[in-house]
C-alpha positions as CSV (number, residue, x, y, z in Angstrom):
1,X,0.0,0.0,0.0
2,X,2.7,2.4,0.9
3,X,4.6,1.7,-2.9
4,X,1.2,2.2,-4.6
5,X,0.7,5.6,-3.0
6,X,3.7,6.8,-2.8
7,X,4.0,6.1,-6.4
8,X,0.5,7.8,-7.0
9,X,1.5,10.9,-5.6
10,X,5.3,10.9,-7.3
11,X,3.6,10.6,-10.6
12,X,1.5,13.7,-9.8
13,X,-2.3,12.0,-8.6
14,X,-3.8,11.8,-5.3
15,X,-5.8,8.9,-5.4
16,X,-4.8,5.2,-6.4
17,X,-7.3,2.1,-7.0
18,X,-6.0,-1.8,-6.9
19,X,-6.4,-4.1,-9.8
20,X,-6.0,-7.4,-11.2
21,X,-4.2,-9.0,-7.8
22,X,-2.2,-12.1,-8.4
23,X,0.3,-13.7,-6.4
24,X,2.0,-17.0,-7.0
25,X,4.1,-19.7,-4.5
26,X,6.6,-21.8,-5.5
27,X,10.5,-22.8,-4.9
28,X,13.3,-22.9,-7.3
29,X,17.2,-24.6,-6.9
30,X,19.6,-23.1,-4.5
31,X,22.2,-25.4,-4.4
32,X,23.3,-28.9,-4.2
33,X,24.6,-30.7,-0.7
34,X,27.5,-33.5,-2.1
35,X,29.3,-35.8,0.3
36,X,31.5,-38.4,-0.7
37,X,34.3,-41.2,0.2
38,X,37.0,-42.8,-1.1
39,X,39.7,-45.9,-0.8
40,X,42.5,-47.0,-2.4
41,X,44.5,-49.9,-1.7
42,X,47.9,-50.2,-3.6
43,X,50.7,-52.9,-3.3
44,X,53.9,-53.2,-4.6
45,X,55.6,-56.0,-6.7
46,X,58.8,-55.5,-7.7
47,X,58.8,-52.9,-10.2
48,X,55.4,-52.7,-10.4
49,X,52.5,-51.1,-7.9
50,X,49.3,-52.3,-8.2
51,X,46.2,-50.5,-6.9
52,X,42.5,-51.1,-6.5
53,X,40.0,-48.1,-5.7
54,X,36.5,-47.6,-4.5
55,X,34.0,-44.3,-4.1
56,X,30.8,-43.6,-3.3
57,X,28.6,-40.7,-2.9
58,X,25.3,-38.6,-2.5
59,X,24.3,-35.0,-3.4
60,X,20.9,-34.2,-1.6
61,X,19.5,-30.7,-3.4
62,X,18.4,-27.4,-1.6
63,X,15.9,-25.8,-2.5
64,X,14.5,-22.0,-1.7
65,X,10.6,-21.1,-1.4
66,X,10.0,-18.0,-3.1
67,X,6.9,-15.8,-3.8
68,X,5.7,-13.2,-6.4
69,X,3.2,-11.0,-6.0
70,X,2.0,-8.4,-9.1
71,X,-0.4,-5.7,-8.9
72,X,-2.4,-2.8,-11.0
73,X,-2.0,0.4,-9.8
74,X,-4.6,3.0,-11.3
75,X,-4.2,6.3,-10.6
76,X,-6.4,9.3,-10.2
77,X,-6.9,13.0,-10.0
78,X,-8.9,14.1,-6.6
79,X,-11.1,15.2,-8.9
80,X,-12.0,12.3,-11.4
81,X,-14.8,10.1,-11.4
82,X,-12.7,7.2,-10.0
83,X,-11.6,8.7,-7.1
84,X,-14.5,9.0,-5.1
85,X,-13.8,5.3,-4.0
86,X,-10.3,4.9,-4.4
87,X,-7.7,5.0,-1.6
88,X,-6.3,8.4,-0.5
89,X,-2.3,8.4,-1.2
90,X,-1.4,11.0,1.5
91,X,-3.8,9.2,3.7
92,X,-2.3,5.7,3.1
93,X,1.3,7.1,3.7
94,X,0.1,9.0,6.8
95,X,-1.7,5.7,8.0
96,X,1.3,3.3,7.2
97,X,4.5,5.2,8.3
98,X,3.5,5.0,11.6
């Protein structure tokens, strides 16, 4: 409320109606959690070494709820039609910077 009006009164109107709310939940890919192991076994003949290995592993992702909310703003002169039931800006911003 306190963006809408202040915006209504920066571009020059008083009053400020809200249309076509929509918001939307969801969760995207942060990052990825990886832990893994490893052995290694090596012997020696001669010359020659010989080794054997093994490795496992998980990676466990991480994700992040986000939200998105979008708005209409129409704007108004105090004296236009539309404005007789609209929100006040200065009133809004008087009322919400407390």
């Amino acid at each position: 409320m306190r963006k809408a009006a202040q915006a209504t009164l920066d571009a020059g109107y008083t009053h400020f109606k809200l249309q076509d709310v929509g918001s939307q939940q969801g969760e995207h890919l942060a990052g990825v959690y990886s832990s893994s192991t490893g052995s290694t076994v090596a012997t020696g003949f001669g010359n020659s070494v010989y080794a054997t290995g093994s490795a496992s592993g998980f990676s466990t992702p991480i994700y992040r709820r986000t939200a998105d909310v979008g708005v209409t703003v129409v704007m108004f002169k105090a004296t236009d039609a539309g404005a007789k039931d609209a929100f006040d800006a200065a009133e809004v911003l008087k009322k919400y910077s407390q």
